[in-house]
TORKOL-788595 format. One record per residue (C-alpha): residue in three letters; x, y, z. Coordinates in steps of 0.2 Angstrom, whole numbers, plus 5000, padded with zeros to 4 digits. Example, Ala and Ser with C-alpha at 12.3 -4.5 7.8 and 13.67 -1.06 7.14 Angstrom:
<rs>
ALA506249785039/SER506849955036/
</rs>
This chain:
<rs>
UNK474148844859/UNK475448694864/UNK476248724848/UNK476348914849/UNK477148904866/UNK478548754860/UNK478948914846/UNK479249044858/UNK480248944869/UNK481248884855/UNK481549064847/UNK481949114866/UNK483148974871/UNK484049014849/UNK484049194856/UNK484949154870/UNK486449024861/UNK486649164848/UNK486949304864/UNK487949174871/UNK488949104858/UNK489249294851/UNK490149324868/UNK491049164868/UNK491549204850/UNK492549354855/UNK493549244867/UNK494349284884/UNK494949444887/UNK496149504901/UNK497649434889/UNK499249544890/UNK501049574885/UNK501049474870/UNK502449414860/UNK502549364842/UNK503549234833/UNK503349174815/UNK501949044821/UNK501449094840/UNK501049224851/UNK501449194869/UNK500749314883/UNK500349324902/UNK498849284908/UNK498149234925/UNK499849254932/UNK500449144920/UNK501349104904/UNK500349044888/UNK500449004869/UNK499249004856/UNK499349014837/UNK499749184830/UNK497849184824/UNK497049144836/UNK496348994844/UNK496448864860/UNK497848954871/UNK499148804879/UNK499648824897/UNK501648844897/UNK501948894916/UNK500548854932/UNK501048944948/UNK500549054961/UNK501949164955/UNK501649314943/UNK502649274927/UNK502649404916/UNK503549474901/UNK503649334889/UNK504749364875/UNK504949224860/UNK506549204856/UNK506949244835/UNK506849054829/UNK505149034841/UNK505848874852/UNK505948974867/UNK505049094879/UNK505949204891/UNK504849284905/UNK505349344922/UNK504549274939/UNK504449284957/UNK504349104959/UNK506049084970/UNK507149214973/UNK506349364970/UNK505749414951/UNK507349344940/UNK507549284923/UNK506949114918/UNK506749014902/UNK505548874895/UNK505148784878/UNK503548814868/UNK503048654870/UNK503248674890/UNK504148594903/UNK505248644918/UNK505948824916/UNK507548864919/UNK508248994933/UNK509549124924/UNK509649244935/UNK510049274955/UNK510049474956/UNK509649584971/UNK508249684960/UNK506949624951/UNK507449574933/UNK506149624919/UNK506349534902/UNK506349644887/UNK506849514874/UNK508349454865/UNK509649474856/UNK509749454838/UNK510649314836/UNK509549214850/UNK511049184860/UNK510849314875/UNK509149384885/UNK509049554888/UNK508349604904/UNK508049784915/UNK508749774930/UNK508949894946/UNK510549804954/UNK512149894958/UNK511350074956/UNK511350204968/UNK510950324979/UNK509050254974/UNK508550114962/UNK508550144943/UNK508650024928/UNK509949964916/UNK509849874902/UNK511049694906/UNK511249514894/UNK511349344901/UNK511849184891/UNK510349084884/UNK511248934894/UNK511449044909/UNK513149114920/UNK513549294922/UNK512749464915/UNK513449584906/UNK512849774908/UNK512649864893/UNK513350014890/UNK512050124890/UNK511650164907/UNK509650234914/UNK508750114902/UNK507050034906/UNK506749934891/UNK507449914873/UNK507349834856/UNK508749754846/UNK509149824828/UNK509149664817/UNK511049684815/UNK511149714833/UNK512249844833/UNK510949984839/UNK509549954849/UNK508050064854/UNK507750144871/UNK506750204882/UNK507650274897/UNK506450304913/UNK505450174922/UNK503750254926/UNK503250274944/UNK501450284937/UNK501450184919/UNK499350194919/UNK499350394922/UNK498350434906/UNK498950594897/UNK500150604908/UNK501450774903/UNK502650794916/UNK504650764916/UNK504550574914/UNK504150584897/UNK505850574889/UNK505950524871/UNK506550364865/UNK508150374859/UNK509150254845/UNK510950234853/UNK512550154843/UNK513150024855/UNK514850044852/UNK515050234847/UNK513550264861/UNK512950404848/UNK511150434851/UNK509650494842/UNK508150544850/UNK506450494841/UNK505550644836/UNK504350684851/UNK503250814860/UNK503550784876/UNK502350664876/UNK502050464883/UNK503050354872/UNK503250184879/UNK503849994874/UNK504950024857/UNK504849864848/UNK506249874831/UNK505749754817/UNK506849794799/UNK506749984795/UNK505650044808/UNK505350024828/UNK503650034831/UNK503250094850/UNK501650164859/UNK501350334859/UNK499850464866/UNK500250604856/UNK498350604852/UNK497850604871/UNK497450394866/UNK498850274868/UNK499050214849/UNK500650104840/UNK501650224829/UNK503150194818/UNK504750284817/UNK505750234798/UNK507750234804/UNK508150264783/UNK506750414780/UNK506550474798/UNK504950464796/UNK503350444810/UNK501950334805/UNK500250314815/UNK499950134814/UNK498250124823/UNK496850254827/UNK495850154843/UNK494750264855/UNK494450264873/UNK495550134881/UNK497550134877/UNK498550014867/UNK499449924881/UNK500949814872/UNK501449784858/UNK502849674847/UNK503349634827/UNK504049484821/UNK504549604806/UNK503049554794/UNK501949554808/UNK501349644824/UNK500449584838/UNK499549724851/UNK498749724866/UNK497049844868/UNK495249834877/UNK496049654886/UNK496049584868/UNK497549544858/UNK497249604840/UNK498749554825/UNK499149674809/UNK499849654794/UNK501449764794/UNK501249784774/UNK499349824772/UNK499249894789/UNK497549764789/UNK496949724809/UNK495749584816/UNK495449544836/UNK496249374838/UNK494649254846/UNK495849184861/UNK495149044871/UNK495949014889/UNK495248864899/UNK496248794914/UNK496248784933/UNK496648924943/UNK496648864962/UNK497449034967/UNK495549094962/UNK494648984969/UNK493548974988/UNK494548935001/UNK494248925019/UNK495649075024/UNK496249115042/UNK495849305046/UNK496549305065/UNK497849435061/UNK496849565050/UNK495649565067/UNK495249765070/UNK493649895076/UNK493549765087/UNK492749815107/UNK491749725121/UNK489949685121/UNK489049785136/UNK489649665149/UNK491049625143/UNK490549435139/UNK490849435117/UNK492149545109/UNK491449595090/UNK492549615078/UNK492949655060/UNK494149555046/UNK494249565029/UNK492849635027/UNK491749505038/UNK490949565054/UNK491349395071/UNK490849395088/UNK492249305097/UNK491649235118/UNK492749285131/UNK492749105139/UNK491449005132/UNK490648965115/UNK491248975098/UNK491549115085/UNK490149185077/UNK490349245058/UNK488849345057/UNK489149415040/UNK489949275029/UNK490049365012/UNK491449395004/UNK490949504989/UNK490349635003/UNK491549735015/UNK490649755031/UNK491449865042/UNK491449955058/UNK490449825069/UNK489749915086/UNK488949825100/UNK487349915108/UNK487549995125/UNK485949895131/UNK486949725122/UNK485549675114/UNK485949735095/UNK487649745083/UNK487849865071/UNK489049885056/UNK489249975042/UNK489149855023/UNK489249885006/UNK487949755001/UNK487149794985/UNK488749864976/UNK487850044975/UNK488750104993/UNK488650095011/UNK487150095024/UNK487050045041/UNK486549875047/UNK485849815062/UNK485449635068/UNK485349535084/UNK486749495093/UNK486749305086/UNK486649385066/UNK485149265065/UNK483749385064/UNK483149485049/UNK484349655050/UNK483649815048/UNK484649915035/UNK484450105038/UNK485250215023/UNK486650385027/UNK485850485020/UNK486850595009/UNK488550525017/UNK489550385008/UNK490250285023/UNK490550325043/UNK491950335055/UNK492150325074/UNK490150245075/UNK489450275093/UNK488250205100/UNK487250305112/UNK487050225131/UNK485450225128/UNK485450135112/UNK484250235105/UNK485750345093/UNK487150305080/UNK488350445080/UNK489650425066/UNK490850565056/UNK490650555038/UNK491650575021/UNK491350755022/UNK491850745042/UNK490050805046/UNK489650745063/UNK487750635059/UNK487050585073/UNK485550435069/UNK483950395076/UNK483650215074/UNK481850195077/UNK481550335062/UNK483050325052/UNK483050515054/UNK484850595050/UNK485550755058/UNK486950855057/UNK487750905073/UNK489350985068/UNK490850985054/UNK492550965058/UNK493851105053/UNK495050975042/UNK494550835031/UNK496150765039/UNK495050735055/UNK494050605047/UNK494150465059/UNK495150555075/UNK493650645080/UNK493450595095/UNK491650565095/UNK490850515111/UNK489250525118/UNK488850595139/UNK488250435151/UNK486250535149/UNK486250505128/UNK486050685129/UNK487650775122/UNK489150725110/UNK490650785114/UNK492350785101/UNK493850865097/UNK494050995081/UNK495451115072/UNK494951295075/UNK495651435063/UNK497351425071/UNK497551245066/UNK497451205085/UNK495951065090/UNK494651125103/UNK493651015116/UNK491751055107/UNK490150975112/UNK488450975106/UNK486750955114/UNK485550835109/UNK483950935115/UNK484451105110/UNK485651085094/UNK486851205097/UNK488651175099/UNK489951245111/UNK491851265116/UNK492451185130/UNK494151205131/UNK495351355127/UNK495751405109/UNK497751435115/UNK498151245118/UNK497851105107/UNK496450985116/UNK495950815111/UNK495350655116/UNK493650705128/UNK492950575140/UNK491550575150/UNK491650505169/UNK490350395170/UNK489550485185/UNK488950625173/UNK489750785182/UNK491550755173/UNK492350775156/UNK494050745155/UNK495150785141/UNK497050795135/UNK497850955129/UNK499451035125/UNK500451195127/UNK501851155116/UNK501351085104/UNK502051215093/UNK502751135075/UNK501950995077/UNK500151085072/UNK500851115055/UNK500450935048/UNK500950955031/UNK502651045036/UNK504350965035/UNK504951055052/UNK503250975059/UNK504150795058/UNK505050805075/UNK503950895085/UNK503650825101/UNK502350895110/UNK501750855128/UNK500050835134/UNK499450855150/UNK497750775157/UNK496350885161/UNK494750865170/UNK493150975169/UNK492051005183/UNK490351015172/UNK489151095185/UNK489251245192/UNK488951205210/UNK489951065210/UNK491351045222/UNK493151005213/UNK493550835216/UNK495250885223/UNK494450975240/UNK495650995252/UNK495250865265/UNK495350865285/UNK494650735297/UNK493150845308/UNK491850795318/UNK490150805309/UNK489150965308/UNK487150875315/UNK486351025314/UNK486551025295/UNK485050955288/UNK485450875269/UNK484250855254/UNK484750705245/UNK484550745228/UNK483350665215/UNK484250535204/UNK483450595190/UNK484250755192/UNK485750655196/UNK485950575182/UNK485850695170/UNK487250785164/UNK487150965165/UNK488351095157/UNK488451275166/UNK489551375151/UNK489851505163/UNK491751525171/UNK492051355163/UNK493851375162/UNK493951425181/UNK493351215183/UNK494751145171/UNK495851075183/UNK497250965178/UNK497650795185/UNK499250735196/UNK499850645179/UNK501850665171/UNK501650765156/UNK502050655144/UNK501550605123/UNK499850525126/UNK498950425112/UNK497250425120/UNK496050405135/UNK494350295137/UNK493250315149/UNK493450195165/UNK492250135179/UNK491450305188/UNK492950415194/UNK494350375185/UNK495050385168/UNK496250265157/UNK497850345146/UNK498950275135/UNK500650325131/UNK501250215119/UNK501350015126/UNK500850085143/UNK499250105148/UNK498950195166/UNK497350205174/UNK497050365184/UNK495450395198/UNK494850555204/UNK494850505223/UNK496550515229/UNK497150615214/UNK498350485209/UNK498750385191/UNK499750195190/UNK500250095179/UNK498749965172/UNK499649855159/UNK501049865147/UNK501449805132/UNK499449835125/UNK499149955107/UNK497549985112/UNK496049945126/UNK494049945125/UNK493049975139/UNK491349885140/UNK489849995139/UNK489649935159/UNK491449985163/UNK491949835172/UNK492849755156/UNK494249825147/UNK494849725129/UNK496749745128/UNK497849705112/UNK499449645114/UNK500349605099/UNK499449445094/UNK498549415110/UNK496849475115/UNK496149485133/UNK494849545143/UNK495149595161/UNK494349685175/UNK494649865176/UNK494549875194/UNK496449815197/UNK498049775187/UNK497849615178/UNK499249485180/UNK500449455165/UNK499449345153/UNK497849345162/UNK496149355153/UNK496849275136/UNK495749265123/UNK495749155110/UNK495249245092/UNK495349105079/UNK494549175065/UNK494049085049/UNK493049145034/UNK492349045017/UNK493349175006/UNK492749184988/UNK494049284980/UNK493249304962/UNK491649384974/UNK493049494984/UNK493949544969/UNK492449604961/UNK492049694977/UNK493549784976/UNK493449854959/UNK491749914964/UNK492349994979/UNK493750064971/UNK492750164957/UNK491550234971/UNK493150294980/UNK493450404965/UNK491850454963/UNK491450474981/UNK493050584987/UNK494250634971/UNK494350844975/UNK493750874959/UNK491950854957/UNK492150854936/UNK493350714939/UNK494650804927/UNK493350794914/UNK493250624913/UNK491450534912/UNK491650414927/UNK490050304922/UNK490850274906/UNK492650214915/UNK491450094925/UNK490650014907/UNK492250004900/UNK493349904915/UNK492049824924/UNK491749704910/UNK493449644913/UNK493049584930/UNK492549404926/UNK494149374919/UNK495249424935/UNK496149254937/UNK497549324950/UNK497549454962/UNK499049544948/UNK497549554935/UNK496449644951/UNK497949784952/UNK498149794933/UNK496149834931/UNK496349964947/UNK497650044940/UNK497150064922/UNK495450124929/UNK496250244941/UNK497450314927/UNK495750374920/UNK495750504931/UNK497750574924/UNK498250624942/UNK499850594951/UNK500250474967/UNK498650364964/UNK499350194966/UNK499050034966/UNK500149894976/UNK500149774990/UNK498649664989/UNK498449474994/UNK499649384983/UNK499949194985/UNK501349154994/UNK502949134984/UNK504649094988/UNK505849234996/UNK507449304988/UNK509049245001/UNK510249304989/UNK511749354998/UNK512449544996/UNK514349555002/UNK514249765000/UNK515549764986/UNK515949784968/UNK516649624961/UNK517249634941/UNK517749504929/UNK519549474927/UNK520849344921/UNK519649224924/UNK518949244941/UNK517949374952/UNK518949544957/UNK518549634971/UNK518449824963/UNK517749904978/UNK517149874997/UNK515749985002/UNK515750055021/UNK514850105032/UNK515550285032/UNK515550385047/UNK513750365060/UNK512950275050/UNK512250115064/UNK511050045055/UNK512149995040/UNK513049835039/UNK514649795028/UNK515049615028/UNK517049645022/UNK517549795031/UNK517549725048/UNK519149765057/UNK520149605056/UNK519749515041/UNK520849495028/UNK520249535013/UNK520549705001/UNK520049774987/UNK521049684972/UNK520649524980/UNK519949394971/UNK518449274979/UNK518949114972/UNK517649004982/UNK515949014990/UNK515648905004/UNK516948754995/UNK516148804979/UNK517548854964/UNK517049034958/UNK517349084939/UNK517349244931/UNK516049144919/UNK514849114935/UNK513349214942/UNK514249224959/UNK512649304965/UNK512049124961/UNK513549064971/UNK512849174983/UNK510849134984/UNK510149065001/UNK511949135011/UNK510849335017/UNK510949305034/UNK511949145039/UNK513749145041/UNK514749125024/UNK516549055020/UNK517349135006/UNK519049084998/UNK519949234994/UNK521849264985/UNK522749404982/UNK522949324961/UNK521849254950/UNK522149064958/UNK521848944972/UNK523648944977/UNK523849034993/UNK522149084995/UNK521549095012/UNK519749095020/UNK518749215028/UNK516749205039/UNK515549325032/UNK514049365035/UNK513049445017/UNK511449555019/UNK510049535013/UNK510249725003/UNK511649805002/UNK510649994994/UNK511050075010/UNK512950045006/UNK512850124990/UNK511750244995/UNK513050305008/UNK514550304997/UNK513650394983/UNK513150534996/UNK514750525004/UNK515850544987/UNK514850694983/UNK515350784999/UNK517150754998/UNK517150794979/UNK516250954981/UNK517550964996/UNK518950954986/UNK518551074971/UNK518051204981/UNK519551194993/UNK518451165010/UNK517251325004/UNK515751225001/UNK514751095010/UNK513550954999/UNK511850905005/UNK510850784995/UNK509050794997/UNK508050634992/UNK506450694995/UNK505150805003/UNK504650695014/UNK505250625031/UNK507050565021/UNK507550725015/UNK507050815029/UNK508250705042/UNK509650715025/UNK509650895025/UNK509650925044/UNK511050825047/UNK512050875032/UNK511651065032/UNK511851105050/UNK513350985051/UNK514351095036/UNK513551285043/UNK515151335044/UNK515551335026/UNK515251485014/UNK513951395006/UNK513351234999/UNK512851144986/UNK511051084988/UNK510650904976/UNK508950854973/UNK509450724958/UNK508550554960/UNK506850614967/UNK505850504956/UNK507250494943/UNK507450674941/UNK509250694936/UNK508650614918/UNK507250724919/UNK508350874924/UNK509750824907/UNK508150814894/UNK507150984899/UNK508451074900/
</rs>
């Protein structure tokens, strides 16, 4: 028996080495953008530059910094890498031998500056770079010396990346930069073909294409090789410059071929996170087995401060702990004594939403836990107890949770903003309502009467106008409160039970028609309203007069059963809405105060109004937003970065009540990262308007990206897995950016707002930039009335420091945005009679050239049409080119007519010159 059970072990624990070393043998993935020299392939990963041999292997660790490096390139004779990074001053051009070291800066632009590879002679980087273009950004294709100085722009100009000839005297392009590089099968106007141009005729030749996704051309001898989806998969293809001929080089299925590059016998691609190498001749291909070991402390736990992502935060029922939600981790913070209390402490979860019970003896939060979707949890107020976890039925997550005062109901709007009221001893789930917009998610409104017995809200009615609605908990039914002709929101109940006050418009006119441009400067009033809920029930406001008392009156005091429940007599309703002695004014909000009075907040200034005396004043400025404990003696206010917690029975003093909210959390970012991804591909699942996700199988994007997950070493990897998993879906303005990046370095390269060309040796001054005409918010550093300085000057110094026509003067330049500058300037290209001048650069100067390219338009269109026509650019459609047009249209309604420019929304003018 003994000897049986030693053979099963031993054939389970071989089992397990054979699984095991089968994953281990088909190394790490998650590898990208290689690069391939006769004997190395260097590529990005973790953030970071590596090499390994061109067959695989042991990677070696060339760059380790928080900074994302990216875009390595070997350079022809394989001693050097080029890559860009925003290690310093903003993502530049950098260089660094194979064998490692201390890379070297090259470069100092305004823009970020994205390697594309080198010249063919080894001597210059090229690079795609955004700087000096306007009225918006756009690449070009530039070349700086090996050894550093200045760049030269090529002479091509809209150019995003490109490939060498091996003469160098054409090179391979491809013009647009995609706003949405991930967008699978992707048809629209961005898809330009790539085009071979003769550098110094400029003659071009488009690569034969179908309006189809072409992307990265790589030239190696006779052919450029580039990525193409003309099969609806991303694949490498070939284009033959002698026979014109198109070549499909490899036939992969359901993920795309990502990057590629050829050292002219061989070609090195990136697809499924692996790196796979081909024979050019045979057109033979293996998956390279890359191992990547090394320390990534930009992935590792750390204890992280989370004070300033505090939010949903409110007051326990007397006001003694304020709960709280950051990043995803649910604290109860003490008012005056006692620590902080992290009460979920899990970082691969997102807790959400926390709620403290009416009654003050429960918290509840919405939480992800499990990774299949959101349920409710409850606990104790100390977290220390075993939690109850209640599922949402049919709803994916909650907003605006509510508890009811008497505990005993969790209101929340859903995904689908269905109004779900909860019962927590049952777990039953009802639906009380749905809102007339999925925009209303979240703004509901949702708040229950002081009896637990009704909820009251705000929703859009057929006229795009919200009503005051509420709905009864005994009978089901729902009713309008407030009249369909004005635009009601924000409902509060008086604590007393016989009041509902609420905020409503007349004017708001525009501004209902969210999703119009003429709705952007809108500004409608509100007024306050109170309603008088009971039909017998004398208006708050009654006429008052000091008289003897009536003793032959005998009084029946009322039951306070009867008392505190809060009736609602339908009847003649609007005859008992009565509005309050407040300005009219643009109101963000109101929450409910002690009994008889109400709190508003316009903006910073929050106002606390009371029935008796009919009267409103100021309760505090300076405060985004305030939280009444479920007792109404405590308000929370937020002030900035300041929390406090005062009484709401008077104005607190300036400063009084401060809080201290020092949050700190165990973050496990390979836990949270993994979180994320899970989150994200039940967003898409979840709430994408298509149901059929455009025919994609969603559970087969989730087996083919989330296998990737245990490589993510940087939060860039985390944004490159979203976004190739999002792509999936082939829909527009789904993006990925922002995020938790380490810290790095900040660009304080100096911009002077002027065109400065090489010449006899020295930097020329070709052209100032101005501010034009009404412009405030713009700054030119030399057109200031006074300084002497023109165009045709030369700056011959920085700070002291010679400047020569063979410096980066931007380099001259770096550290100066900001600070007050001296520049030595002469009318020749010497010292000799040059003179100084204080400037003071900006940190960007696009809103210059923005100005000037807008403002050269209107006078050229001027001036051709003798004063007939006016110009207006339109960026946009959103709030840019609606401000644009107002104030260029109006301003030239005098003229016979105008000419109306849409170029450079989202590129289009390239767009515009290759469909048509």
């Amino acid at each position: 028996m003994l000897a049986k059970k030693l053979k099963l072990i031993t054939a389970l624990v071989a089992v397990f080495l054979i699984s095991n070393l089968s994953t281990l043998g088909q190394g790490t993935r998650l590898l990208r953008q290689p690069s391939i020299s006769q004997q190395l392939i260097a590529f990005e990963y973790g953030a970071d530059i590596w090499v390994v041999d061109k067959k695989g292997g042991d990677a070696r660790r060339i760059t380790s910094t928080a900074a994302v490096e990216s875009n390595p390139h070997l350079s022809p004779d394989g001693k050097t890498i080029a890559f860009s990074s925003n290690r310093a001053s903003g993502t530049q051009v950098y260089t660094v031998s194979v064998n490692g070291g201390a890379p070297a800066q090259l470069t100092w632009n305004s823009e970020a500056s994205l390697v594309r590879g080198w010249t063919p002679d080894g001597k210059k980087i090229l690079y795609a770079c955004a700087r000096e273009t306007a009225p918006t950004d756009y690449n070009r294709l530039w070349t700086v010396s090996a050894n550093g100085g200045a760049s030269t722009l090529l002479p091509s100009p809209f150019a995003f990346s490109g490939s060498y000839s091996p003469d160098g005297k054409k090179m391979a392009i491809d013009r647009v930069s995609r706003w949405d590089v991930e967008w699978r099968n992707y048809r629209g106007g961005q898809n330009t073909p790539l085009q071979i141009i003769d550098l110094a005729t400029l003659a071009e030749v488009n690569i034969p294409s179908d309006k189809t996704m072409e992307l990265r051309p790589v030239w190696a001898g006779d052919e450029i090789f580039f990525l193409s989806d003309r099969d609806w998969i991303s694949n490498v293809w070939s284009f033959n410059t002698k026979t014109s001929s198109l070549q499909q080089r490899t036939k992969v299925k359901g993920s795309d071929v990502k990057w590629v590059d050829a050292n002219g016998s061989d070609l090195v691609y990136e697809w499924n996170g692996y790196l796979h190498l081909m024979d050019i001749p045979s057109g033979k291909t293996q998956q390279l087995v890359i191992n990547v070991t090394g320390d990534f402390p930009w992935a590792e736990p750390v204890w992280e401060t989370v004070s300033n992502r505090a939010q949903s935060a409110s007051l326990s029922a007397t006001g003694k702990r304020i709960i709280m939600e950051a990043r995803g981790e649910i604290f109860t913070v003490p008012v005056e004594n006692g620590d902080v209390r992290n009460i979920t402490q899990s970082s691969g979860v997102a807790d959400r939403q926390p709620i403290w019970s009416p009654d003050g003896k429960q918290i509840a939060w919405f939480s992800d836990a499990g990774g299949k979707g959101y349920s409710l949890h409850i606990a104790d107020q100390e977290g220390t107890g075993a939690r109850k976890q209640i599922s949402i039925g049919e709803s994916k997550l909650g907003w605006e949770p509510t508890w009811s005062p008497d505990s005993k109901f969790i209101a929340f709007v859903d995904d689908d903003v269905r109004i779900k009221v909860l019962e927590i001893a049952t777990g039953k789930i009802q639906t009380a309502d749905v809102a007339g917009m999925n925009i209303e998610r979240g703004g509901m409104g949702i708040t229950w009467s002081p009896d637990s017995k009704w909820l009251a809200y705000s929703k859009t009615g057929s006229n795009s106008l919200h009503r005051i609605m509420v709905w009864s908990l005994d009978t089901k039914k729902v009713h309008a409160l407030s009249d369909p002709m004005a635009d009601a929101q924000g409902p509060v109940w008086d604590r007393g039970g016989k009041f509902l006050y609420f905020l409503a418009s007349t004017n708001i006119a525009l501004g209902a028609g969210w999703a119009n441009t003429s709705s952007m400067q809108a500004k409608p009033n509100f007024a306050a309203y109170v309603v008088v809920l009971r039909k017998g029930e004398a208006s708050p406001f009654v006429l008052k007069s000091d008289e003897e008392p009536d003793s032959t009156k005998q009084k029946k005091p009322a039951t306070a059963e009867k008392d505190s429940l809060v009736k609602i007599d339908l009847d003649q309703l609007d005859r008992r809405t009565l509005v309050l002695n407040v300005p009219v004014a643009y109101y963000d909000y109101m929450f409910a105060g002690p009994k008889g009075s109400v709190f508003l907040g316009a903006g910073p200034v929050i106002s606390k109004y009371v029935l008796e005396g009919n009267k409103m004043e100021d309760f505090t400025k300076g405060a985004s937003m305030v939280s009444v404990s479920a007792n109404g003696e405590k308000a929370l206010l937020r002030s900035g970065p300041q929390w406090r917690v005062v009484a709401t029975s008077r104005p607190p003093a300036p400063g009084e009540g401060a809080v201290a909210v020092d949050l700190t959390m165990r973050l496990n970012r390979s836990e949270e990262w993994k979180q994320i991804v899970e989150e994200a591909w039940r967003y898409m699942r979840d709430y994408f308007y298509d149901p059929n996700m455009h025919g994609r199988d969603w559970n087969d994007v989730w087996e083919r990206y989330t296998p990737l997950i245990p490589y993510i070493k940087h939060r860039a990897d985390l944004s490159y897995v979203l976004d190739m998993m999002n792509g999936e879906l082939s829909v527009g303005h789904s993006f990925v950016f922002g995020g938790d990046f380490p810290k790095v370095g900040d660009s304080k390269v100096g911009m002077l707002g002027a065109d400065l060309i090489p010449e006899s040796g020295r930097w020329k001054i070709q052209r100032i930039y101005t501010t034009e005409s009404w412009n405030p918010g713009l700054e030119a550093p030399l057109d200031v009335p006074g300084l002497k300085v023109a165009e045709g000057n030369y700056i011959v110094a920085v700070n002291g420091r010679e400047l020569l026509a063979s410096d980066d003067y931007q380099e001259w330049l770096d550290g100066t945005a900001g600070k007050q500058t001296v520049l030595t300037i002469n009318s020749k290209p010497g010292t000799e009679g040059s003179w100084t001048i204080i400037v003071k650069p900006v940190s960007n100067e696009n809103g210059l050239r923005q100005q000037a390219w807008v403002e050269n338009n209107r006078r050229m269109v001027d001036s051709l049409s003798k004063g007939r026509l006016g110009y207006v650019w339109v960026p946009n459609t959103g709030g840019e080119g609606f401000v644009n047009f107002n104030r260029y249209y109006f301003a030239q309604q005098d003229k016979e007519g105008a000419v109306i420019d849409e170029r450079f929304n989202g590129e289009v003018y390239w767009m515009i010159i290759w469909w048509t």
